[in-house]
VEXBAPA-989032 format. One line per field, with one value per residue (C-alpha): chain; residue number from 1; x, y, z. Coordinates in Angstrom, 2 decimals, m for minus. Each point is the difference from the previous one (the first is absolute). Example, Ala and Ser with C-alpha at 12.3 -4.5 7.8 and 13.67 -1.06 7.14 Angstrom:
# VEXBAPA-989032
c c(A, A)
k c(1, 2)
u c(12.30, 1.37)
v c(m4.50, 3.44)
w c(7.80, m0.66)
# end
This chain:
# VEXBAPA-989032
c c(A, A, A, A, A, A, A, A, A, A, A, A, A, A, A, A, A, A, A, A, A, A, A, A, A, A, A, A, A, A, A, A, A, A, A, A, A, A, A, A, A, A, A, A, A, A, A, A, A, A, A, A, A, A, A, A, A, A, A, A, A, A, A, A, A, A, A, A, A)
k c(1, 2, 3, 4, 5, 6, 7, 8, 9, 10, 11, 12, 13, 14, 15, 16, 17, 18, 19, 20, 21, 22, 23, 24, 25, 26, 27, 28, 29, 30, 31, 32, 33, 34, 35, 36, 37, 38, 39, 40, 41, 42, 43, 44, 45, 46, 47, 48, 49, 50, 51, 52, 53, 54, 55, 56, 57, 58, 59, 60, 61, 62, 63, 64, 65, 66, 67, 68, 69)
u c(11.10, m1.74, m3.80, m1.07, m2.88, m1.43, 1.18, m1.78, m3.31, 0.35, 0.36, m2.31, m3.11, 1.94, 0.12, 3.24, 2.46, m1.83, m3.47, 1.28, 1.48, m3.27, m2.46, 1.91, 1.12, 3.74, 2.38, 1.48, 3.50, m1.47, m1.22, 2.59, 2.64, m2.08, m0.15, 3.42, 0.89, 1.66, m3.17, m1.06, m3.93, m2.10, m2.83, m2.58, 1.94, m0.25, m3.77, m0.61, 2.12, m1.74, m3.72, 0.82, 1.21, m2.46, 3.32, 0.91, 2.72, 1.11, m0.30, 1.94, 2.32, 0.65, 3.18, 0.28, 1.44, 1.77, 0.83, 3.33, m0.09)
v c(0.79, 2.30, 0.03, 3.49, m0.47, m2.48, 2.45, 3.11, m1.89, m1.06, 3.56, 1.22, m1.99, 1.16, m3.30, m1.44, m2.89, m1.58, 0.75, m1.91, m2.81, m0.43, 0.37, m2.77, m2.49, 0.74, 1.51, 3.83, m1.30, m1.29, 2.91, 1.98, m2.50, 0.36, 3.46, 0.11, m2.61, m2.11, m2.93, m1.51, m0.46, m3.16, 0.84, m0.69, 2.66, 2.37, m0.61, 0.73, 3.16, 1.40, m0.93, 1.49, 3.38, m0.15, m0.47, m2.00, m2.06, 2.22, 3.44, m1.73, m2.94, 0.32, 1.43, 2.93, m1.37, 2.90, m0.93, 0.80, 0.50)
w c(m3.91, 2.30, m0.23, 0.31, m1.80, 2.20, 3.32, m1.95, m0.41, 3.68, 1.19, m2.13, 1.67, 3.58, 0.66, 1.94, m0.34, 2.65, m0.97, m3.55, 1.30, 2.48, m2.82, m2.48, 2.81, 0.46, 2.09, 0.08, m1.07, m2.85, m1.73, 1.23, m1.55, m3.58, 0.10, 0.50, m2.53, 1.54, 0.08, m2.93, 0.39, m1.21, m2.42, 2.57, 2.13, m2.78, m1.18, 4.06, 0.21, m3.15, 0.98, 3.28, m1.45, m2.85, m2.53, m2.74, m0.32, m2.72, 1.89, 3.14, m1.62, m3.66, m0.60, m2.89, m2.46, m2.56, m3.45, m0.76, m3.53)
# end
């Protein structure tokens, strides 16, 4: 699943891919690859990508769920 949320909050602070990946310790393929979905990030990961975008895990990784009564 794509992770616009997590892209949105990025852009939002005008920060890059690069300037994330710098700030949390890993490389520009990586958060390009979560954004995209196609990376499955470790908690750690995603505690460091929220701090660094002043998120929570539940504004950038919780998936809606919709109840389908």
């Amino acid at each position: 699943m794509v992770n616009v949320r997590m892209k949105a909050a990025r852009a939002m602070l005008g920060m890059s891919q690069q300037e994330l990946a710098s700030k949390i310790g890993v490389s520009r393929q990586t958060i390009l690859l979560i954004e995209q979905g196609e990376y499955n990030p470790s908690l750690k990961l995603c505690t460091d990508i929220c701090q660094a975008l002043g998120k929570t895990l539940n504004d950038l990784f919780w998936e809606e769920t919709h109840d389908a009564r």
